[in-house]
N, CA, C and O atoms as a GROMACS GRO file, in nm:
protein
  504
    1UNK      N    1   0.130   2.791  -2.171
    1UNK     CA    2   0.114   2.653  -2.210
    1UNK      C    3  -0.029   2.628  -2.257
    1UNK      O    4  -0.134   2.673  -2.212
    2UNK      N    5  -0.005   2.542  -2.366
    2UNK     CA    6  -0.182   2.490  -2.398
    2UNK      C    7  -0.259   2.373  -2.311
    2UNK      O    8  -0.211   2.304  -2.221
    3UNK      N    9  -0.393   2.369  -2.363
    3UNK     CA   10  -0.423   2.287  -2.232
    3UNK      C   11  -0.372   2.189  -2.203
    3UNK      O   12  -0.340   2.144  -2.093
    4UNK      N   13  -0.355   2.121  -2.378
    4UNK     CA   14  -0.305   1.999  -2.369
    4UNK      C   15  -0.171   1.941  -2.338
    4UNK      O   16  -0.134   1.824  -2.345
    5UNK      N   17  -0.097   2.063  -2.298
    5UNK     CA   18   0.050   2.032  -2.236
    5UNK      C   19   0.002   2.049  -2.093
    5UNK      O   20   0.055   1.972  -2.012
    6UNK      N   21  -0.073   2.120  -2.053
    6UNK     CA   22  -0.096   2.065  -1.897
    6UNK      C   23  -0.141   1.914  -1.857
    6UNK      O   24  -0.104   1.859  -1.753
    7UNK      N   25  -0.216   1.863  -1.942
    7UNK     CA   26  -0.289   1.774  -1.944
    7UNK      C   27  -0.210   1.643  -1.923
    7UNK      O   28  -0.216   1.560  -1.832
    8UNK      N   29  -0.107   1.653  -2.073
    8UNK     CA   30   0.056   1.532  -2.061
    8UNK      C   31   0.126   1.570  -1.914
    8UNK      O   32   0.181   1.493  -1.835
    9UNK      N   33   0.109   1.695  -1.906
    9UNK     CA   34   0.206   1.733  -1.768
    9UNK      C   35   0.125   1.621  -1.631
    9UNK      O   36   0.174   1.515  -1.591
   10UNK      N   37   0.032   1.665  -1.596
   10UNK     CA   38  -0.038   1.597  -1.515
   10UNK      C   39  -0.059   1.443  -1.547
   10UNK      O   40  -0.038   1.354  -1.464
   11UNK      N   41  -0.096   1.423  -1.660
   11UNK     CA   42  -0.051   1.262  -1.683
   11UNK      C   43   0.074   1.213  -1.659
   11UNK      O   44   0.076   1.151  -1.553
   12UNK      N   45   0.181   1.215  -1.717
   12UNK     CA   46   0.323   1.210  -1.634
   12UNK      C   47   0.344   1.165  -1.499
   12UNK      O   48   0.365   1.059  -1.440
   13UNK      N   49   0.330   1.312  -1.468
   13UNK     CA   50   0.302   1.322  -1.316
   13UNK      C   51   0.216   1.218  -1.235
   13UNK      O   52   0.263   1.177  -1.128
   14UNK      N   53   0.097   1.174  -1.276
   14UNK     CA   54   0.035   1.102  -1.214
   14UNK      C   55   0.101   0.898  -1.231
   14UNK      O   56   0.104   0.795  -1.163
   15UNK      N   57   0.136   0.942  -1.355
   15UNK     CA   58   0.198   0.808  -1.443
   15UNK      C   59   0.329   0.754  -1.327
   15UNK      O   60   0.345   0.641  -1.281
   16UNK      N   61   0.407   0.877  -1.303
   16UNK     CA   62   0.521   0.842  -1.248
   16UNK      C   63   0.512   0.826  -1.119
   16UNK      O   64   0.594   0.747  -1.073
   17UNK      N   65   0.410   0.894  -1.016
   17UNK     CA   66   0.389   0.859  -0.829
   17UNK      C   67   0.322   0.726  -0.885
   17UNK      O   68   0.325   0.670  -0.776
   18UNK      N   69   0.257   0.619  -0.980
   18UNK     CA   70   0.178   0.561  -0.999
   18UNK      C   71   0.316   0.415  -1.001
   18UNK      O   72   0.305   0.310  -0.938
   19UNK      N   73   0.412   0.445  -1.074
   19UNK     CA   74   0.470   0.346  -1.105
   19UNK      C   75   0.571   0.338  -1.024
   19UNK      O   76   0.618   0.229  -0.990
   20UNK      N   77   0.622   0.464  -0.978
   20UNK     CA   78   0.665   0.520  -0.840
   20UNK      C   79   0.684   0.404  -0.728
   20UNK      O   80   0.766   0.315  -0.703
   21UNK      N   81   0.550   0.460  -0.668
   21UNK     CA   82   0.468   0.370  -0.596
   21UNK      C   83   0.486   0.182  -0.576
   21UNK      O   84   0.534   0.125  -0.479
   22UNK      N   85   0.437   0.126  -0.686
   22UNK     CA   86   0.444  -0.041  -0.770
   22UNK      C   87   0.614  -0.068  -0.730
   22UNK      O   88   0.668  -0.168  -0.683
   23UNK      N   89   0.660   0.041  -0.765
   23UNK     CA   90   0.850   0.002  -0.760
   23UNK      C   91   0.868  -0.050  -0.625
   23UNK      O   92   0.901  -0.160  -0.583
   24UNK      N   93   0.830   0.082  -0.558
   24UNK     CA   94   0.856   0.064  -0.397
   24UNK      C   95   0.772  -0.010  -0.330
   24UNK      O   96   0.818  -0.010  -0.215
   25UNK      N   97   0.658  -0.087  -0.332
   25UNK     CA   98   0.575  -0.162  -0.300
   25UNK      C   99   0.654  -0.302  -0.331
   25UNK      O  100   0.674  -0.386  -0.243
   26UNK      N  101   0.698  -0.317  -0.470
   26UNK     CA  102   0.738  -0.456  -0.487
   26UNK      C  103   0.875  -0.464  -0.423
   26UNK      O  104   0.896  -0.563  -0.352
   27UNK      N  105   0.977  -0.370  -0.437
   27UNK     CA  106   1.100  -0.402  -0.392
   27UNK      C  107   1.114  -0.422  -0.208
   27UNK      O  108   1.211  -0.432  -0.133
   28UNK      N  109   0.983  -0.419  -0.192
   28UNK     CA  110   0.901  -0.453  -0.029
   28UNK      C  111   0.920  -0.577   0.015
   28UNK      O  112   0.976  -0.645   0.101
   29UNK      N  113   0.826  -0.582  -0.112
   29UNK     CA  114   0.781  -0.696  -0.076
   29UNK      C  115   0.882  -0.831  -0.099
   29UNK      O  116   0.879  -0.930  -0.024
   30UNK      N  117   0.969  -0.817  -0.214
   30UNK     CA  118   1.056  -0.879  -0.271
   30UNK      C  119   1.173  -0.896  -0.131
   30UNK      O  120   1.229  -0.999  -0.094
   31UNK      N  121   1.184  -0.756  -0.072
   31UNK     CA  122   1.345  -0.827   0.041
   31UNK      C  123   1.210  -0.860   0.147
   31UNK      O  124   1.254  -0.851   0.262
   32UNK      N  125   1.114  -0.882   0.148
   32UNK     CA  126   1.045  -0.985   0.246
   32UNK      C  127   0.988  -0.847   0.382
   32UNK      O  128   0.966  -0.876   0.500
   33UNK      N  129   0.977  -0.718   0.329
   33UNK     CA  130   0.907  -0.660   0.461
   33UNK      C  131   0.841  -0.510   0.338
   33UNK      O  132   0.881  -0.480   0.225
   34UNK      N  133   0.733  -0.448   0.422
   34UNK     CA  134   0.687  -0.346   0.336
   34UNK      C  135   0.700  -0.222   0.400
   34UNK      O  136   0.693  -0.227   0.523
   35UNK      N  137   0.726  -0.069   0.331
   35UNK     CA  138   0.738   0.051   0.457
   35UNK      C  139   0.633   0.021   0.518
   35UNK      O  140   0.536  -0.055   0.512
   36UNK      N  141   0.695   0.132   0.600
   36UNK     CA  142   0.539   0.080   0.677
   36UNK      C  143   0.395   0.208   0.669
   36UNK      O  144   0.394   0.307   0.595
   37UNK      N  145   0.332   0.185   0.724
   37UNK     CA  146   0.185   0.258   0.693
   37UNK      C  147   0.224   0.425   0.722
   37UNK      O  148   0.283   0.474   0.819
   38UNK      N  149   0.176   0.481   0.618
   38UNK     CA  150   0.204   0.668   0.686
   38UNK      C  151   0.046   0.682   0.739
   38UNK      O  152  -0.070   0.644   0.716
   39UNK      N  153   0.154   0.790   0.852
   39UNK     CA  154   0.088   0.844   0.921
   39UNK      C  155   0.018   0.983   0.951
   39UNK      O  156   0.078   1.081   0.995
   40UNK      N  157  -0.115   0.977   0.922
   40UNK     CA  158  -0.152   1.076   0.888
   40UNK      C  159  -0.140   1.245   0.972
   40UNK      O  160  -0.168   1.350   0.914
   41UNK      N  161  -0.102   1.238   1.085
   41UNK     CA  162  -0.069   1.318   1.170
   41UNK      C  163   0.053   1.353   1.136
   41UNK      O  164   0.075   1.473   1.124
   42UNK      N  165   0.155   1.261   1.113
   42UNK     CA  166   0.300   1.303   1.073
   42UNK      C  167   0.292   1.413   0.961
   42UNK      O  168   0.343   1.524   0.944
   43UNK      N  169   0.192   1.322   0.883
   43UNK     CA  170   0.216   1.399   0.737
   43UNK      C  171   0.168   1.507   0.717
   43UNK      O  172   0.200   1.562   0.611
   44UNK      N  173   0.069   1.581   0.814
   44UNK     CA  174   0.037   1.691   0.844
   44UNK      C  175   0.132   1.788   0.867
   44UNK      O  176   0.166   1.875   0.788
   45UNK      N  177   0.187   1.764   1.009
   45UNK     CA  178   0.302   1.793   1.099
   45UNK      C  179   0.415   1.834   0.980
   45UNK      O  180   0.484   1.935   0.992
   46UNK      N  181   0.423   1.747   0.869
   46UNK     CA  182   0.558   1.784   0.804
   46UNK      C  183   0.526   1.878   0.711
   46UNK      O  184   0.590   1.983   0.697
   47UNK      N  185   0.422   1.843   0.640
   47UNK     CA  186   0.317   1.968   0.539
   47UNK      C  187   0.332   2.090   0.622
   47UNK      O  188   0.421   2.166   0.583
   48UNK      N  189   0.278   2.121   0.709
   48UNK     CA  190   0.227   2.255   0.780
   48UNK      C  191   0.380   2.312   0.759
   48UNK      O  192   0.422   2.376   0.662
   49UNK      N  193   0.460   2.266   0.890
   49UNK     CA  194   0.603   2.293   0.912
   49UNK      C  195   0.619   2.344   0.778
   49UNK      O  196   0.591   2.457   0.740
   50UNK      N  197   0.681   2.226   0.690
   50UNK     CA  198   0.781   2.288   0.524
   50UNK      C  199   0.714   2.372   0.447
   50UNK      O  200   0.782   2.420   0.355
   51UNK      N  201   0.508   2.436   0.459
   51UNK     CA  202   0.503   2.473   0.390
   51UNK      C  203   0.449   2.618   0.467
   51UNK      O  204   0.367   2.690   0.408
   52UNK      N  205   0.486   2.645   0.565
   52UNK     CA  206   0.434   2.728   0.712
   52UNK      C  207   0.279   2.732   0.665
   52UNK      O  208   0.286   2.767   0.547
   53UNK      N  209   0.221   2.724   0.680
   53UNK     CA  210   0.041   2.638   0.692
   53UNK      C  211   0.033   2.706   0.816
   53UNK      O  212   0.094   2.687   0.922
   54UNK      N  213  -0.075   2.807   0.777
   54UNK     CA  214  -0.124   2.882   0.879
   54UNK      C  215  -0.208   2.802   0.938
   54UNK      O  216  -0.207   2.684   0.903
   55UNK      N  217  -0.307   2.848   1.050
   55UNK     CA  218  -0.339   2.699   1.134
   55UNK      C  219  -0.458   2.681   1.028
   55UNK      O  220  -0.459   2.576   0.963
   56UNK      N  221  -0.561   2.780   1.005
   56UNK     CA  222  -0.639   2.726   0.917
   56UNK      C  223  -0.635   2.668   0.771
   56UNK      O  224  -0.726   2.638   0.695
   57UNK      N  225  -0.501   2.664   0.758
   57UNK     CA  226  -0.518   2.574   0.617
   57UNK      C  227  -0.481   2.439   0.668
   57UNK      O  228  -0.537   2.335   0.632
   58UNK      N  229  -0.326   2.448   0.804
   58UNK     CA  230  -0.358   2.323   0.875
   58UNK      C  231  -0.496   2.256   0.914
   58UNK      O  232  -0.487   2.136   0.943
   59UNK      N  233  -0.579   2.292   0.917
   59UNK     CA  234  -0.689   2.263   0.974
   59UNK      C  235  -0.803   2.185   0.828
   59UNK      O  236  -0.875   2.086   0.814
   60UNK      N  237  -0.775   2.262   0.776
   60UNK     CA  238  -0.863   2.206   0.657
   60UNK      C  239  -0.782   2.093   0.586
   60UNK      O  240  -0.849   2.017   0.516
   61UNK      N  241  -0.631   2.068   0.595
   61UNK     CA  242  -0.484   1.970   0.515
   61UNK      C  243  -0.584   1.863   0.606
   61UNK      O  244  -0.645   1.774   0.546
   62UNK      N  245  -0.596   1.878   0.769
   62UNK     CA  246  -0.619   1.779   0.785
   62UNK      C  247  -0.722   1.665   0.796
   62UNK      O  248  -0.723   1.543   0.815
   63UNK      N  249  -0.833   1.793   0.769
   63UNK     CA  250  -0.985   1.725   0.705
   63UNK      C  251  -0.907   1.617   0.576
   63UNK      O  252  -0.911   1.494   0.575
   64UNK      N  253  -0.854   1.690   0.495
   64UNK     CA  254  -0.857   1.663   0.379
   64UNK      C  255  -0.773   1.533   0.364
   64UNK      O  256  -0.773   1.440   0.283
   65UNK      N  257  -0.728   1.551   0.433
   65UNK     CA  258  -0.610   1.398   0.454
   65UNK      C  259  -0.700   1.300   0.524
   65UNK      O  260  -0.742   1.204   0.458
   66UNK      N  261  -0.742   1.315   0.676
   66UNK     CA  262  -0.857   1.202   0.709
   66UNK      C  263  -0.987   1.160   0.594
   66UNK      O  264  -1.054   1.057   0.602
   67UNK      N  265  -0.999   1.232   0.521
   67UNK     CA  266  -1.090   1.204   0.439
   67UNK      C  267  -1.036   1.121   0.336
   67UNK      O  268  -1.122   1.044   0.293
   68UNK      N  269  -0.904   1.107   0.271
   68UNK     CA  270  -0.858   1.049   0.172
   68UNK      C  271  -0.808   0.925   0.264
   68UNK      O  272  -0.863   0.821   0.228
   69UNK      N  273  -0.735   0.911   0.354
   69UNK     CA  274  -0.682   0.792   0.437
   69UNK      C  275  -0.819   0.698   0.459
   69UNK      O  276  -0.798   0.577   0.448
   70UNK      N  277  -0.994   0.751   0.496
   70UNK     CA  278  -1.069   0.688   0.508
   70UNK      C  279  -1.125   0.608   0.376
   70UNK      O  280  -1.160   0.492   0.398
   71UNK      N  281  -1.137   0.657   0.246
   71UNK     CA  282  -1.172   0.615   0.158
   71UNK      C  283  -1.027   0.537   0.114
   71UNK      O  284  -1.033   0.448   0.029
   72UNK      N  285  -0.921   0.569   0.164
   72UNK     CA  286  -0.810   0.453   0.114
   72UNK      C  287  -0.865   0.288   0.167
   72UNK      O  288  -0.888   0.183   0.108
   73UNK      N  289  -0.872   0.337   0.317
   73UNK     CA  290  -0.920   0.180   0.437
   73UNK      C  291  -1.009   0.140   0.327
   73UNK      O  292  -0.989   0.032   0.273
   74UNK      N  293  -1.111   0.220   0.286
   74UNK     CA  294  -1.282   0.146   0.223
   74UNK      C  295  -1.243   0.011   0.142
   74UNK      O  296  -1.268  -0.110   0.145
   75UNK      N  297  -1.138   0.139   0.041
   75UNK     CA  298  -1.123   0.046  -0.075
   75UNK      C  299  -1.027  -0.071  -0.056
   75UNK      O  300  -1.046  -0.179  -0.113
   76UNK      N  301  -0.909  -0.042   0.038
   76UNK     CA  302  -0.833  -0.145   0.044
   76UNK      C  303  -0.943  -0.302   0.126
   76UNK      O  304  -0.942  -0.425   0.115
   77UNK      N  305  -1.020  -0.203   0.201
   77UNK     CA  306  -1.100  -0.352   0.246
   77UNK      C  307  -1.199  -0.412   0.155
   77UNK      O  308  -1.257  -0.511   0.199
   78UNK      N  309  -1.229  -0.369   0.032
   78UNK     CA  310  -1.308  -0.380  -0.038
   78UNK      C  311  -1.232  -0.510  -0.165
   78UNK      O  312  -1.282  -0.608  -0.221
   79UNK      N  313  -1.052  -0.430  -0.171
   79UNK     CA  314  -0.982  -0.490  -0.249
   79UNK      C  315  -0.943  -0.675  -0.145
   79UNK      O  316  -0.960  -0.792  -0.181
   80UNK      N  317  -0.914  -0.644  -0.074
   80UNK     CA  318  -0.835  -0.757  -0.029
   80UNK      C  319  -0.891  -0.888   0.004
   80UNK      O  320  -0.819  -0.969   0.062
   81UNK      N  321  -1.012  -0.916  -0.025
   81UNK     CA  322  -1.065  -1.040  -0.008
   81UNK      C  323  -0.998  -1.092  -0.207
   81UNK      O  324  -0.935  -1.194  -0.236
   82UNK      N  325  -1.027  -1.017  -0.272
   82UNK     CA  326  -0.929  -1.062  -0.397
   82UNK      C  327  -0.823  -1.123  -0.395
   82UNK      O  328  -0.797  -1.226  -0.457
   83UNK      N  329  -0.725  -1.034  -0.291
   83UNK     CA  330  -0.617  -1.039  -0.313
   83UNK      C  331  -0.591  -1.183  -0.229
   83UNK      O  332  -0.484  -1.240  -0.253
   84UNK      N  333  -0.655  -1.226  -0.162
   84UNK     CA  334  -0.684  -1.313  -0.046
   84UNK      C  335  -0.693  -1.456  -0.124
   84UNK      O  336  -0.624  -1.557  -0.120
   85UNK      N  337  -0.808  -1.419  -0.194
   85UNK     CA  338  -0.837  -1.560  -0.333
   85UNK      C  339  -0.717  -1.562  -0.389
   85UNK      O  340  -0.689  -1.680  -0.413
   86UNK      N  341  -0.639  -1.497  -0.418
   86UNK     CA  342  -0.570  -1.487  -0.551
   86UNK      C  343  -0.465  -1.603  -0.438
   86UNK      O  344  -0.457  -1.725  -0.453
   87UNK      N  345  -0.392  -1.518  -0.327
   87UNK     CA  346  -0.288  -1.616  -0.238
   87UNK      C  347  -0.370  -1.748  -0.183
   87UNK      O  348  -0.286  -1.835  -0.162
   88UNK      N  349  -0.477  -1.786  -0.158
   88UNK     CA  350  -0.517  -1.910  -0.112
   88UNK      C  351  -0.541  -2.001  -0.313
   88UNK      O  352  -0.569  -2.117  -0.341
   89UNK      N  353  -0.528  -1.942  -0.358
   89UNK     CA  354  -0.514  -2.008  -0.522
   89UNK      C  355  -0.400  -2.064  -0.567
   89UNK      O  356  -0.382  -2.160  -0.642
   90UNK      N  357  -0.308  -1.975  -0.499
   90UNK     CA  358  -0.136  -1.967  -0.573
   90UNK      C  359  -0.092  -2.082  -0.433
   90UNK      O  360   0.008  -2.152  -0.447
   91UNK      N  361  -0.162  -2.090  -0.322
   91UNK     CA  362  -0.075  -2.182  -0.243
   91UNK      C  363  -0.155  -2.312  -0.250
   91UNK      O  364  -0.081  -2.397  -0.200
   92UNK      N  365  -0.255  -2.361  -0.283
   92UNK     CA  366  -0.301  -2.450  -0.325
   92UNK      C  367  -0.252  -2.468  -0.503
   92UNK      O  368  -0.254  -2.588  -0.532
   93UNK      N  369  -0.230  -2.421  -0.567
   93UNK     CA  370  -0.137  -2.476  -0.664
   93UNK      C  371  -0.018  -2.513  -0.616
   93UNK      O  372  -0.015  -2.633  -0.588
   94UNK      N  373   0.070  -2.460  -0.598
   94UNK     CA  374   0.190  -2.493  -0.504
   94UNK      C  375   0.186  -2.629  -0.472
   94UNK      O  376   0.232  -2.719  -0.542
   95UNK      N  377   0.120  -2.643  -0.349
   95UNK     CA  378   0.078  -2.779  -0.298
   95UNK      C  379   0.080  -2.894  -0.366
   95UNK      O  380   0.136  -2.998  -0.328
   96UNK      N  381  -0.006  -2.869  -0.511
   96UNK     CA  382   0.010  -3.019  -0.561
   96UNK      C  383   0.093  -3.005  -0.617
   96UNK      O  384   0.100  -3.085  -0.710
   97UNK      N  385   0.172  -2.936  -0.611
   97UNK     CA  386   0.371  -3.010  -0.696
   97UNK      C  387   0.458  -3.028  -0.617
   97UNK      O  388   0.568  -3.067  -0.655
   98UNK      N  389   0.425  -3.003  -0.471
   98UNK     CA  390   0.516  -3.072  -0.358
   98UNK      C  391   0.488  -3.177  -0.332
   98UNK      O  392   0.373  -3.221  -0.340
   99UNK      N  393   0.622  -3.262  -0.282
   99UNK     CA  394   0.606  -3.403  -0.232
   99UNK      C  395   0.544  -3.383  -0.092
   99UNK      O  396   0.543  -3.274  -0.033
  100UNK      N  397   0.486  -3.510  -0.039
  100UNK     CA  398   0.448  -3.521   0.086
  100UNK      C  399   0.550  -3.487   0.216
  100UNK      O  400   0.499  -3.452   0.323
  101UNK      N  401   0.641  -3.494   0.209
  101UNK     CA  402   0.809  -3.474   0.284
  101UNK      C  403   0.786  -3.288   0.236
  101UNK      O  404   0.805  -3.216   0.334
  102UNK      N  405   0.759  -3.230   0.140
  102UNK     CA  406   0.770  -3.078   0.147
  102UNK      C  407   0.676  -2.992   0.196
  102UNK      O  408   0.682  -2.874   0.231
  103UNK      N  409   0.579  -3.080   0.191
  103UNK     CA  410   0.436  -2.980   0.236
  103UNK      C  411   0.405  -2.947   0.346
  103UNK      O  412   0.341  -2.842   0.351
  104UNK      N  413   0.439  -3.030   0.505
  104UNK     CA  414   0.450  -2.979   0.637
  104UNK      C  415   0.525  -2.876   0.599
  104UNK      O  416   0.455  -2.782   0.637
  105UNK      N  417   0.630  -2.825   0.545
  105UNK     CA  418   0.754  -2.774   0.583
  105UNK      C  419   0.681  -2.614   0.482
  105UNK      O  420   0.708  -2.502   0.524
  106UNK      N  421   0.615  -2.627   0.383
  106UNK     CA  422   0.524  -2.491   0.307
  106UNK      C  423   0.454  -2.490   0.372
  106UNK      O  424   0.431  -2.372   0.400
  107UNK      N  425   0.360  -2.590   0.456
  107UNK     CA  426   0.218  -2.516   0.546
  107UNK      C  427   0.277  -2.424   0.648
  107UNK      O  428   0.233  -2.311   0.671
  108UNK      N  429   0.362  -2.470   0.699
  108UNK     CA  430   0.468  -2.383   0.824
  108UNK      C  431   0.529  -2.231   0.774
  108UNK      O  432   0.526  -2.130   0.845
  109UNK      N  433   0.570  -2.236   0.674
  109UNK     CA  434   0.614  -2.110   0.632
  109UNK      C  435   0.518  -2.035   0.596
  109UNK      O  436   0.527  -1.913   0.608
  110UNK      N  437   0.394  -2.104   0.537
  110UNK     CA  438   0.251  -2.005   0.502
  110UNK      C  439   0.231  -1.962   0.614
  110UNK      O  440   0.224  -1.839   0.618
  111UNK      N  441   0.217  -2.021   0.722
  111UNK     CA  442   0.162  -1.938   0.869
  111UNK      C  443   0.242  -1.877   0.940
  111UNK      O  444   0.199  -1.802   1.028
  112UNK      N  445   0.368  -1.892   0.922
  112UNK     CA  446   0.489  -1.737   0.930
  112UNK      C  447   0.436  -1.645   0.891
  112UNK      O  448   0.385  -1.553   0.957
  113UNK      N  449   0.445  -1.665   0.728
  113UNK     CA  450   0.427  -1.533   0.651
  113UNK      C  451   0.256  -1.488   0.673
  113UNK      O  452   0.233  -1.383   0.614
  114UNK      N  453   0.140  -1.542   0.741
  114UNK     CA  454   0.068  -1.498   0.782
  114UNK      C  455   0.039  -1.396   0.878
  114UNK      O  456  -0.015  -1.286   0.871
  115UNK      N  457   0.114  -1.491   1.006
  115UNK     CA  458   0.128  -1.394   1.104
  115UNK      C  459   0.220  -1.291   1.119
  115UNK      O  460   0.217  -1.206   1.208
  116UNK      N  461   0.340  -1.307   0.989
  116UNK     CA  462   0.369  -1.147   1.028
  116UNK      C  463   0.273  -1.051   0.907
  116UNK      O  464   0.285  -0.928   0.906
  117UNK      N  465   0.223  -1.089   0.854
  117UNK     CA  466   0.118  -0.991   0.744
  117UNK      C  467   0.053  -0.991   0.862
  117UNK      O  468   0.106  -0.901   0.927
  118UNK      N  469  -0.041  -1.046   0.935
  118UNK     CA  470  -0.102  -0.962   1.065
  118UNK      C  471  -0.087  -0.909   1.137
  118UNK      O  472  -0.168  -0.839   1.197
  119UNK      N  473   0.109  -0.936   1.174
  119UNK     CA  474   0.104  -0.827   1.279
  119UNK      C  475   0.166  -0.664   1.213
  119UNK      O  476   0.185  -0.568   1.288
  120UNK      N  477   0.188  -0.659   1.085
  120UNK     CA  478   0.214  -0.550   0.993
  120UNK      C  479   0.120  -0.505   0.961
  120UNK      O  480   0.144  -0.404   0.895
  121UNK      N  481   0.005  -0.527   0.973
  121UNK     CA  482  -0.143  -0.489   0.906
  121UNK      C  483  -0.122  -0.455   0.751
  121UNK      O  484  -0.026  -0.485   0.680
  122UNK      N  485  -0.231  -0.390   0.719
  122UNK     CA  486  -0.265  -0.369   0.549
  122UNK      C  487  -0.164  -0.351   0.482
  122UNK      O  488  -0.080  -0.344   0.571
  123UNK      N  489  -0.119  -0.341   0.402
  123UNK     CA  490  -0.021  -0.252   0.346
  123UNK      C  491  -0.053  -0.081   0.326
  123UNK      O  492  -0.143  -0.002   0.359
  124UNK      N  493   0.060  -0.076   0.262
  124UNK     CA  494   0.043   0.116   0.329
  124UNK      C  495  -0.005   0.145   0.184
  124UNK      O  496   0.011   0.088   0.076
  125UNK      N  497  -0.094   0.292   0.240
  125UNK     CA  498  -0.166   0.377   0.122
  125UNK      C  499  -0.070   0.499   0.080
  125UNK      O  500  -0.035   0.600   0.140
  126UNK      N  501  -0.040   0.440  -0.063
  126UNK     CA  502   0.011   0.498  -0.160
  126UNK      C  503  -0.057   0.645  -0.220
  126UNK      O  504  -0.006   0.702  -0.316
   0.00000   0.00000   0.00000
């Protein structure tokens, strides 16, 4: 192969866990719950096992995984005060097109859907 068919190959590839991903994130979020967070020990555990991972490559999978799960946290905490504006924007629009009779009844459901986004934590790293 030339380089540049590796290159589309790996684009693809990256294109498709990418949109992959967005599918299964929204169709989450859409029936109202998200998978839930992987776990980086599991995902070791299942790597090693299916791919027999002698201990020292186990050993280095799992540097290599705590290291990517930590820079996931960074950025997701880095991202979500955005994402934060963006929902305290969209529910204050909201607001002024409800009648006074609807808006107890949206402040109540905002702090549902709060507290279970807190007790689900972040969303999971893709």
């Amino acid at each position: 192969m030339t380089r540049r068919a590796y290159v589309y190959f790996i684009a693809t590839f990256v294109l498709g866990c990418v949109v992959g991903g967005a599918a299964t994130v929204f169709l989450g979020w859409y029936r109202g719950h998200r998978p839930r967070r992987p776990d980086r020990q599991r995902i070791v555990r299942r790597l090693s096992s299916e791919l027999k991972l002698s201990t020292d490559q186990t050993t280095q999978l799992d540097k290599i995984m705590e290291e990517s799960f930590k820079k996931m946290d960074e950025q997701r905490k880095q991202v979500e005060p955005q994402f934060k504006a963006i929902r305290d924007e969209t529910s204050s629009r909201i607001r002024q097109i409800l009648t006074p009779e609807q808006l107890p009844k949206f402040n109540e459901m905002l702090q549902r859907f709060e507290k279970r986004r807190s007790r689900q934590g972040p969303p999971p790293a893709h």
